[in-house]
The first five atom37 places (N, CA, C, CB, O) and aatype in JSON, in Angstrom:
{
  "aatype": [20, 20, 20, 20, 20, 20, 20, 20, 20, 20, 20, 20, 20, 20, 20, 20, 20, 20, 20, 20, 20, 20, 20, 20, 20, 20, 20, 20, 20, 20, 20, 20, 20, 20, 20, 20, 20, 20, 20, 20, 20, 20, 20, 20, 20, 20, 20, 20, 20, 20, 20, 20, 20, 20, 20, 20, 20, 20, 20, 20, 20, 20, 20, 20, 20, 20, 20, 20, 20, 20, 20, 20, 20, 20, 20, 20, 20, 20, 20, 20, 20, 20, 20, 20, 20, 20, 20, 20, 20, 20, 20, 20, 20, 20, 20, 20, 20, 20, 20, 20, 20, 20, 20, 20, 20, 20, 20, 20],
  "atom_mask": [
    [1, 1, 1, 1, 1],
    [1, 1, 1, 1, 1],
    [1, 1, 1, 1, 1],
    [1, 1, 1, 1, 1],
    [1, 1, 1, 1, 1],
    [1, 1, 1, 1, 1],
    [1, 1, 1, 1, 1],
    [1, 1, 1, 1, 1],
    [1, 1, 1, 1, 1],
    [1, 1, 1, 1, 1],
    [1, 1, 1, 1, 1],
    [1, 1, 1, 1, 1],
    [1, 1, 1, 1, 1],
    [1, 1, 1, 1, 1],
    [1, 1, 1, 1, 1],
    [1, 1, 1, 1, 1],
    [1, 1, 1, 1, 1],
    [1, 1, 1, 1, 1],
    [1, 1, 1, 1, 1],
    [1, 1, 1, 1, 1],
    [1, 1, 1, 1, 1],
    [1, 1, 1, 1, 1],
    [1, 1, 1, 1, 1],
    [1, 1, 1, 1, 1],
    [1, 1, 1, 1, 1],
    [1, 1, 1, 1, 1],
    [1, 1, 1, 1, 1],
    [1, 1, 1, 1, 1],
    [1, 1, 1, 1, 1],
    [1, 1, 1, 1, 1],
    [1, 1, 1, 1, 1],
    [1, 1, 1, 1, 1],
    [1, 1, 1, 1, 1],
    [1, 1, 1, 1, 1],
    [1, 1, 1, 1, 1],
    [1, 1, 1, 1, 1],
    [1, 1, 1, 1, 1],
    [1, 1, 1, 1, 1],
    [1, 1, 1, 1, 1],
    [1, 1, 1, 1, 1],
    [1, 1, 1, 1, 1],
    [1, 1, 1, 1, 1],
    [1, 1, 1, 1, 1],
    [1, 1, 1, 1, 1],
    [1, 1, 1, 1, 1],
    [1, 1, 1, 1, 1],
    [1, 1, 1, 1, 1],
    [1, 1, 1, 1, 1],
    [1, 1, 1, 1, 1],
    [1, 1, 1, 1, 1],
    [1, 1, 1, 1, 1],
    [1, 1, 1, 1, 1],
    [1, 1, 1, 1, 1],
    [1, 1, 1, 1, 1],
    [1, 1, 1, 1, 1],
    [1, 1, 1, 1, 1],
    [1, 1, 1, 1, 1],
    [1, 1, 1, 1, 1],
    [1, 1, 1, 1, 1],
    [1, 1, 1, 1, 1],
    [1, 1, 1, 1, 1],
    [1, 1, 1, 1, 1],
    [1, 1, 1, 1, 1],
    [1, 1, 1, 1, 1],
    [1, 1, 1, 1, 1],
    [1, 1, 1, 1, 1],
    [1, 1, 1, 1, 1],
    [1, 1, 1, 1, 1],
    [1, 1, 1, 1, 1],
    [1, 1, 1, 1, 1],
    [1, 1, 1, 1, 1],
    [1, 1, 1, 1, 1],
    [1, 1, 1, 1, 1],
    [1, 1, 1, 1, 1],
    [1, 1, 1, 1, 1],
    [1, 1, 1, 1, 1],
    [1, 1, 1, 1, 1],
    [1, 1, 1, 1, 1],
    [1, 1, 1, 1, 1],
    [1, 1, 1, 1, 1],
    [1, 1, 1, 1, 1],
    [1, 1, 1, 1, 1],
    [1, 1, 1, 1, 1],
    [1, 1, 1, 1, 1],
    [1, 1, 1, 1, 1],
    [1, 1, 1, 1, 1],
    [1, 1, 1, 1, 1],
    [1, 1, 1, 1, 1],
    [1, 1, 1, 1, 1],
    [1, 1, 1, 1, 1],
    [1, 1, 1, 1, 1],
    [1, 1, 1, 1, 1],
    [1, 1, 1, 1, 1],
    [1, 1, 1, 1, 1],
    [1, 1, 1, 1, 1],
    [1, 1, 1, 1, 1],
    [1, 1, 1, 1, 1],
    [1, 1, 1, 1, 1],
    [1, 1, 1, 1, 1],
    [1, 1, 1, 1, 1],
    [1, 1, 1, 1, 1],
    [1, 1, 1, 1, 1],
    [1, 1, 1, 1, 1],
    [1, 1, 1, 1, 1],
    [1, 1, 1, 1, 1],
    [1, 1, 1, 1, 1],
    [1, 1, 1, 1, 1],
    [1, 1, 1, 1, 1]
  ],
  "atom_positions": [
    [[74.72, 110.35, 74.64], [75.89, 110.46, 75.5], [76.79, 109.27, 75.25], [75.48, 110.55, 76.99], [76.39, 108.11, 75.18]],
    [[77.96, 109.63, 75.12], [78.94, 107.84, 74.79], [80.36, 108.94, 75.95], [79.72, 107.14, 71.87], [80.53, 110.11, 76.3]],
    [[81.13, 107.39, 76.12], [82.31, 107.55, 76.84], [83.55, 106.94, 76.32], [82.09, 107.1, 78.06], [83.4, 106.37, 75.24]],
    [[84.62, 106.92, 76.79], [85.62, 107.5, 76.23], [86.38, 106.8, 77.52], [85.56, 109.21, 75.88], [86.31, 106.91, 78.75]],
    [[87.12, 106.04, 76.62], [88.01, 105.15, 78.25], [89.45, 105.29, 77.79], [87.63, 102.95, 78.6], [89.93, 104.5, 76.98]],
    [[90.11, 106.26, 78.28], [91.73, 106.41, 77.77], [92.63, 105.78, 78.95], [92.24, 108.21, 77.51], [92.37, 105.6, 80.14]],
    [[93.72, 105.53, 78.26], [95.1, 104.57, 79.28], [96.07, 104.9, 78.94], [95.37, 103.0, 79.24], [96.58, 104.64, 77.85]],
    [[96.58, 105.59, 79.88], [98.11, 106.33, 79.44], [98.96, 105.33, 80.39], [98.36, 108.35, 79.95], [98.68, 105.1, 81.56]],
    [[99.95, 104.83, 79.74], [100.65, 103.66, 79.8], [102.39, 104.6, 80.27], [100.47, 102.62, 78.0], [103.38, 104.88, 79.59]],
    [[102.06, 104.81, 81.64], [103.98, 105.8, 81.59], [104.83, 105.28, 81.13], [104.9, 106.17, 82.88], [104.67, 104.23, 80.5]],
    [[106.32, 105.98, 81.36], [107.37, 105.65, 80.76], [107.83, 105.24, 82.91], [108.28, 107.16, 79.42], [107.48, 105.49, 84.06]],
    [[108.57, 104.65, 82.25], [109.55, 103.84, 83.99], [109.33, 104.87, 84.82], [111.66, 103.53, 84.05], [109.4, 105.97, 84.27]],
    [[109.06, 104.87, 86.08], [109.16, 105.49, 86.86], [108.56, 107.23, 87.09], [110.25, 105.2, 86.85], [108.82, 108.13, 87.9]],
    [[107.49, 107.06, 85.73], [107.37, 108.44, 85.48], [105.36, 108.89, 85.65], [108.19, 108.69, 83.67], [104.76, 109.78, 85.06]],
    [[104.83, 107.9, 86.64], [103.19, 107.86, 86.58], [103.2, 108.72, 87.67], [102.24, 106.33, 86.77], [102.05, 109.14, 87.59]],
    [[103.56, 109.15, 88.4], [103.38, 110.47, 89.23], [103.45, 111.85, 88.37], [104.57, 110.53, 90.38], [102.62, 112.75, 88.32]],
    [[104.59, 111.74, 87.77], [105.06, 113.12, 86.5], [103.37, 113.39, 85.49], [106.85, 112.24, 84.9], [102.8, 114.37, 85.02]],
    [[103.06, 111.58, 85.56], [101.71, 112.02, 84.22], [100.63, 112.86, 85.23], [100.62, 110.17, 83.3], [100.24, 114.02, 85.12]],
    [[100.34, 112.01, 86.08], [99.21, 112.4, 87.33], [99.54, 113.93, 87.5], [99.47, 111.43, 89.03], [98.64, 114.68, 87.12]],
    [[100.68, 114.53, 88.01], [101.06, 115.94, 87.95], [100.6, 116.64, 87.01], [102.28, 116.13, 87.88], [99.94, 117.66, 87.2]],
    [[100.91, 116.17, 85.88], [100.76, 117.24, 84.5], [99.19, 117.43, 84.38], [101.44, 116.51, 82.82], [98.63, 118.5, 84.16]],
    [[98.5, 116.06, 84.59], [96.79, 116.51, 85.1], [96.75, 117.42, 86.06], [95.87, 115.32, 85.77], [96.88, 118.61, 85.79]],
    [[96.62, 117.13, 86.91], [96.58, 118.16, 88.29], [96.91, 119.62, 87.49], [98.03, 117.7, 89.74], [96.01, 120.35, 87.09]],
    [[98.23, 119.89, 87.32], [98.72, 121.27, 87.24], [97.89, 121.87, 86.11], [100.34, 121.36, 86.96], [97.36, 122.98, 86.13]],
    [[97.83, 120.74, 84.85], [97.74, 121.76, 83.63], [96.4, 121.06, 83.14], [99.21, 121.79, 82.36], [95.29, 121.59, 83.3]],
    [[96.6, 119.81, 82.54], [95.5, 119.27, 81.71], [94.19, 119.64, 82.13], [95.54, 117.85, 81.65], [93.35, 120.09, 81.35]],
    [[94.0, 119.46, 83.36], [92.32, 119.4, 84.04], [92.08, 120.76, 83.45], [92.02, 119.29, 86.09], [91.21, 120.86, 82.59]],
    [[92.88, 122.03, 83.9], [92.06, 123.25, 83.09], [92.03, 123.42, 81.99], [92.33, 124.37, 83.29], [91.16, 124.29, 81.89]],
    [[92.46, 123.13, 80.75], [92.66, 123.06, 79.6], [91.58, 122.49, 79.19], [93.73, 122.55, 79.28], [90.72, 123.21, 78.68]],
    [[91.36, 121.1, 79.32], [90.09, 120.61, 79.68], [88.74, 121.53, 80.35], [90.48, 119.64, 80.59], [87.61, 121.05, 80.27]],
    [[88.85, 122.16, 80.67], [87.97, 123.05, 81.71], [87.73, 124.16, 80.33], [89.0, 123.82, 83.5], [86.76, 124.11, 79.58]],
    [[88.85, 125.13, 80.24], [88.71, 125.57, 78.92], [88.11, 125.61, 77.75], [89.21, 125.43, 78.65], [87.5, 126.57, 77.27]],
    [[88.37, 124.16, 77.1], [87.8, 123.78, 76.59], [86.15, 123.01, 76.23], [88.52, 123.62, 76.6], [85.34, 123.11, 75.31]],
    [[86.22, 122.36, 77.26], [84.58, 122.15, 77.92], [84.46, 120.63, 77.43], [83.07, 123.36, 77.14], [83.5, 120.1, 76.87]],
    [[86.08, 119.9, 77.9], [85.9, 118.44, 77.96], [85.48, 118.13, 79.1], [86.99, 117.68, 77.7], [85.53, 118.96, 80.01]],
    [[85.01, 116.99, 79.27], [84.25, 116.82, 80.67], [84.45, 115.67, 81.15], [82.81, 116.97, 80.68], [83.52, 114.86, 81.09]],
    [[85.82, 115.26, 81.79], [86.47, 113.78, 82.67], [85.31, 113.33, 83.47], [87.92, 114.08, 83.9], [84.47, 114.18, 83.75]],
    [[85.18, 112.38, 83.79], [84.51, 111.75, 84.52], [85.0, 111.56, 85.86], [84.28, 110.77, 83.96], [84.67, 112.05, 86.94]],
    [[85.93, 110.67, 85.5], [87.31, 110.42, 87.04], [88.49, 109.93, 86.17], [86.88, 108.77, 88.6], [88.58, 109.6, 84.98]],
    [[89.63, 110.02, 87.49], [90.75, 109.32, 87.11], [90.96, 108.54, 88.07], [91.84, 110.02, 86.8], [90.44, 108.59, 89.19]],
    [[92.04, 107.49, 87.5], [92.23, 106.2, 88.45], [93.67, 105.8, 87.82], [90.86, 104.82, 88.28], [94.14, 105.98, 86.7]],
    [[94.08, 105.31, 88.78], [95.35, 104.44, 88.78], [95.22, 102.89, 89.36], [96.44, 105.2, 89.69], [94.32, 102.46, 90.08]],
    [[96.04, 102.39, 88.97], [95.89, 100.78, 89.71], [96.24, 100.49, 90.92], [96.62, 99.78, 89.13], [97.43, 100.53, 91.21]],
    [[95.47, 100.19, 91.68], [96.04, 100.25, 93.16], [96.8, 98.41, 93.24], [94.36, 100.64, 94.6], [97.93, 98.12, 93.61]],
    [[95.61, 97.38, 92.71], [96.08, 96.26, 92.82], [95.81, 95.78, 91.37], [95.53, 95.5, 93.98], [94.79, 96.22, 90.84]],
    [[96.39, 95.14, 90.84], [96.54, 94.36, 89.22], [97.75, 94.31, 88.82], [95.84, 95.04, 87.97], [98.75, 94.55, 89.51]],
    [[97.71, 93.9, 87.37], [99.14, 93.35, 86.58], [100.08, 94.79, 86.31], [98.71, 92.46, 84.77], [101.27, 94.71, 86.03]],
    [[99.28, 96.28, 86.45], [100.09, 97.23, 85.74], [99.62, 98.68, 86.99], [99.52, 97.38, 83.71], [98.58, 99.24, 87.34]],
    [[101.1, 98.78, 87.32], [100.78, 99.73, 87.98], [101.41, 101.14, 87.43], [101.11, 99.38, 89.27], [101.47, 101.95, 88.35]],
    [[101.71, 101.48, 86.64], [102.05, 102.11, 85.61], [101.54, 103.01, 84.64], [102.33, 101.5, 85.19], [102.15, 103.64, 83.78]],
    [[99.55, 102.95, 85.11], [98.91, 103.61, 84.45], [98.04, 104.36, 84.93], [98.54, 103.08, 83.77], [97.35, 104.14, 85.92]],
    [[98.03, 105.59, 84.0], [96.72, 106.38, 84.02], [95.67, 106.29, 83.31], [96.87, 107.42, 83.86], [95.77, 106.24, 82.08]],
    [[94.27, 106.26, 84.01], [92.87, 106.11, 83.47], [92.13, 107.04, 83.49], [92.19, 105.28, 83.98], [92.14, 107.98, 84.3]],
    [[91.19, 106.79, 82.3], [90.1, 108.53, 82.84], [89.12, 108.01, 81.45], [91.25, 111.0, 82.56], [89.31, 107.39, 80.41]],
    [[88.03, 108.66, 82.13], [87.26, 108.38, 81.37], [86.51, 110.18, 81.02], [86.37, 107.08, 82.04], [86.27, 111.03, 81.87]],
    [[86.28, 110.29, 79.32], [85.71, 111.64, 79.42], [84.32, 111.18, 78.78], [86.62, 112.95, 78.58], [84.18, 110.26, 77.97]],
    [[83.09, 112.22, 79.45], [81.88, 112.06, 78.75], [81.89, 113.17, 77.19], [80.6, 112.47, 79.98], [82.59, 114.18, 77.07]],
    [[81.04, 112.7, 76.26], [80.59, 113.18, 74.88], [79.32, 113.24, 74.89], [80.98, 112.38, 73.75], [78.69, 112.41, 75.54]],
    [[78.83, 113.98, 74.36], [77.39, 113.96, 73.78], [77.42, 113.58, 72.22], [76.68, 115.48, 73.96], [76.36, 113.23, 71.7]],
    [[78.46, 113.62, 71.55], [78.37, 112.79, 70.27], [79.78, 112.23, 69.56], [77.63, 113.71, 69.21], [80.8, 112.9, 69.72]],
    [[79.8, 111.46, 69.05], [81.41, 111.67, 67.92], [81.77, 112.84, 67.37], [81.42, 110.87, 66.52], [82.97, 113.11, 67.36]],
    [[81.04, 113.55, 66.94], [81.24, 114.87, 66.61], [81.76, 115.84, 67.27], [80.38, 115.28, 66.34], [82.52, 116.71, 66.83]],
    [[81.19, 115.66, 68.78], [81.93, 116.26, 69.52], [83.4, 116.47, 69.98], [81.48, 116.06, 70.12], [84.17, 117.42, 70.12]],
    [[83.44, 114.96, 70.18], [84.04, 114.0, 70.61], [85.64, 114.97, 69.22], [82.98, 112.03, 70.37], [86.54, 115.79, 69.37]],
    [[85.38, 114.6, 68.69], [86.08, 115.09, 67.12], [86.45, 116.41, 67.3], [85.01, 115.06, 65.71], [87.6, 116.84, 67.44]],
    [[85.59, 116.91, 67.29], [85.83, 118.29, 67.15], [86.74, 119.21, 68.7], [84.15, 118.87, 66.83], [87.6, 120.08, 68.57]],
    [[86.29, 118.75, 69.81], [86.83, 119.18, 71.1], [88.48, 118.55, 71.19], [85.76, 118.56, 72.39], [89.3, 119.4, 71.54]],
    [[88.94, 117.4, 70.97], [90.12, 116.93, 70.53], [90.57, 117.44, 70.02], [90.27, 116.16, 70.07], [91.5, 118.07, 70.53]],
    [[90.38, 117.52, 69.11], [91.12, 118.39, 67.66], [91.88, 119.24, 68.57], [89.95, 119.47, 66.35], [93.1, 119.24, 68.73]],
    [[90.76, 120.15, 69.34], [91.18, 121.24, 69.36], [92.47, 121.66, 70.26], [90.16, 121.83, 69.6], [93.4, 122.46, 70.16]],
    [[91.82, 120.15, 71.73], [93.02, 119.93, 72.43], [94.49, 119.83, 71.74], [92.76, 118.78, 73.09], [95.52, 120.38, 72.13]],
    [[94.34, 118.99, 70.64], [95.97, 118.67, 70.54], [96.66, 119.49, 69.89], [96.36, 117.45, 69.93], [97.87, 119.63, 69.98]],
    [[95.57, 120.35, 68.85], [96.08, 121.89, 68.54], [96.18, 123.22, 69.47], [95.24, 122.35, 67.56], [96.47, 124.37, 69.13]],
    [[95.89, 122.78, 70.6], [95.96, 124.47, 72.0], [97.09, 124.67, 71.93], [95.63, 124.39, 73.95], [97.82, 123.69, 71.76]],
    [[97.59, 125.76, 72.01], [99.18, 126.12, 72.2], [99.41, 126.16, 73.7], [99.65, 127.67, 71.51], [100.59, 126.09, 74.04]],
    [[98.39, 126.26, 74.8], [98.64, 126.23, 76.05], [99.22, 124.79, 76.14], [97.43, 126.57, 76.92], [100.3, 124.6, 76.7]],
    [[98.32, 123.5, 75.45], [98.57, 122.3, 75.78], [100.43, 121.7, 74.99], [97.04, 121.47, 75.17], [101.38, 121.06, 75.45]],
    [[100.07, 122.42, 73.55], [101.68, 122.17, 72.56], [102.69, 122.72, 74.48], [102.0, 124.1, 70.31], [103.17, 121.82, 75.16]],
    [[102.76, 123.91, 74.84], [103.97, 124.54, 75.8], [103.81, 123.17, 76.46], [103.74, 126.19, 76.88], [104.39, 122.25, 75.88]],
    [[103.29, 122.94, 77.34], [103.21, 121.93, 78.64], [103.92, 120.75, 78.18], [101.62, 121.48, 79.16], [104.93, 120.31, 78.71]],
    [[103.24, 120.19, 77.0], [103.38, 118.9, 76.68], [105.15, 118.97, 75.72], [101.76, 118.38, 75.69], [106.01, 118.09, 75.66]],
    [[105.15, 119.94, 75.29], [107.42, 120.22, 75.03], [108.11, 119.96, 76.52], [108.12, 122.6, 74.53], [109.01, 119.22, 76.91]],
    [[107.11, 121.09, 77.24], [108.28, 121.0, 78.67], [108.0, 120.09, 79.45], [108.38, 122.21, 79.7], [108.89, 120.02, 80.3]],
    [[107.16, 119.3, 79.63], [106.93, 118.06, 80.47], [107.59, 117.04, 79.84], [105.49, 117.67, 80.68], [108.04, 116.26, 80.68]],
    [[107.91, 116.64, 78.44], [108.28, 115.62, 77.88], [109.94, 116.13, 77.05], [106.93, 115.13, 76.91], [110.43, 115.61, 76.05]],
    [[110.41, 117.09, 77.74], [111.48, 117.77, 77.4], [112.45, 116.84, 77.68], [111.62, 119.03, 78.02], [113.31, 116.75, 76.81]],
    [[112.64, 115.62, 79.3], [113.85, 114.88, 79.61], [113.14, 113.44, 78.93], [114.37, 114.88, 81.48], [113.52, 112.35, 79.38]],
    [[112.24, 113.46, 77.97], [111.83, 112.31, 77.53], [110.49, 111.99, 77.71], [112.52, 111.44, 78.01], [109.75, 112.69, 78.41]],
    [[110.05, 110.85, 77.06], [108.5, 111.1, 77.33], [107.86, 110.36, 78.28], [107.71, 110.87, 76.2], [108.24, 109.21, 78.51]],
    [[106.71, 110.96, 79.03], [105.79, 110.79, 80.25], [105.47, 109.62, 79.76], [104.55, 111.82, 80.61], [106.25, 108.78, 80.22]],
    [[104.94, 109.29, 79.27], [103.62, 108.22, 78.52], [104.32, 107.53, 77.01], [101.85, 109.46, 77.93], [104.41, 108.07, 75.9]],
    [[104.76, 106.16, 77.45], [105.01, 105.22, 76.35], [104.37, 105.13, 75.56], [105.12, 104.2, 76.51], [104.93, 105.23, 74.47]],
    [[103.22, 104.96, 75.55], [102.1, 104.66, 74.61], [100.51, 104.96, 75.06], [102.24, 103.16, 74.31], [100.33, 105.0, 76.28]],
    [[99.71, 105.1, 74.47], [98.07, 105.67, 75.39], [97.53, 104.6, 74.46], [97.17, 107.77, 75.21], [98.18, 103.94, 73.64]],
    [[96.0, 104.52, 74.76], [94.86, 104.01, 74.32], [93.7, 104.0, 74.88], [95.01, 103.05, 74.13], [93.34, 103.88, 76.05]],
    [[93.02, 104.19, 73.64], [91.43, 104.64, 74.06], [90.58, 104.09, 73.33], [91.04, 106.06, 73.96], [90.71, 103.74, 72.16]],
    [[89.42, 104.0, 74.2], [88.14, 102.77, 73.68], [87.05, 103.83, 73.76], [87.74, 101.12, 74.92], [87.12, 104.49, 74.79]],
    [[85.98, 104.19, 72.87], [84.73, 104.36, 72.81], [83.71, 103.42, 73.18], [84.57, 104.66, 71.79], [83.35, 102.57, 72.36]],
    [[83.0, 103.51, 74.76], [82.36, 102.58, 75.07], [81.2, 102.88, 74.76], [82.5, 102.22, 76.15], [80.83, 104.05, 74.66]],
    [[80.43, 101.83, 74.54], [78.79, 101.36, 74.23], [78.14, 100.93, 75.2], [78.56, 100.27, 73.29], [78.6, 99.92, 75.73]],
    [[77.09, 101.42, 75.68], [76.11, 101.37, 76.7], [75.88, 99.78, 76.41], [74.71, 102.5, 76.53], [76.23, 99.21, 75.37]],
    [[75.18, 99.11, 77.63], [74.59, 97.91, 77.11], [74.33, 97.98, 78.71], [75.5, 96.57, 76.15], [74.9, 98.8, 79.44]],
    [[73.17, 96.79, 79.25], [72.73, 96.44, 80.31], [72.04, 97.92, 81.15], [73.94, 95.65, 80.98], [71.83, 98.02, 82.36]],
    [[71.82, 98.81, 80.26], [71.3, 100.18, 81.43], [70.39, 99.8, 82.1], [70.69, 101.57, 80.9], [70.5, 100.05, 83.3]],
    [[69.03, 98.97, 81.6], [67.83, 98.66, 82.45], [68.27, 98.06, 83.56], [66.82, 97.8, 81.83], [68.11, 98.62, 84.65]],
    [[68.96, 96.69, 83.45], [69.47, 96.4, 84.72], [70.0, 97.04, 86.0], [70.17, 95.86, 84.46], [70.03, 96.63, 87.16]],
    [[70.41, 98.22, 85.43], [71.06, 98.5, 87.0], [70.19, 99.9, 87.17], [73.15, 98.77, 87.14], [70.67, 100.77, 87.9]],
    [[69.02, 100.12, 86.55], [68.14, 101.59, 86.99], [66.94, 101.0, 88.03], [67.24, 102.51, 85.34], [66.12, 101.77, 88.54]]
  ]
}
């Protein structure tokens, strides 16, 4: 099992619009597909309040690879992501980390 820590970084004034486009569309698409979020989060207190977080679980890179793919090729996801980013785009920039387990004994 590995995880998957993405940060969608909005454009001005536009981290409600990203949060929406989850809600309405992404989460089922995701569902669809048989990606599997963990949670989402926003910053309540820190340096950036501006972002969206989420973490998705994998059972391998391969997966990981192959379920992507497929996302950014869905034509349900191509419609949404033209007309949501039609007056410009939601999300300045994203980034994502593949995290590595470490310390599990400790906290079982």
């Amino acid at each position: 099992m590995i995880h998957e820590l993405r940060v969608y970084h909005a454009s001005p004034k536009k981290l409600g619009q990203v949060v929406q486009r989850f809600e309405k569309h992404t989460i089922e698409i995701f569902k669809r597909l048989e990606i599997k979020p963990v949670g989402f989060w926003t910053v309540a207190i820190g340096e950036a309040n501006d972002q969206l977080i989420y973490m998705i679980e994998w059972e391998s890179l391969a997966e990981r690879d192959q379920k992507w793919a497929a996302f950014l090729k869905d034509e349900e996801w191509q419609k949404v992501w033209a007309e949501t980013d039609k007056d410009g785009p939601l999300v300045r920039y994203a980034s994502n980390q593949i995290l590595q387990p470490v310390l599990a004994q400790a906290i079982s």
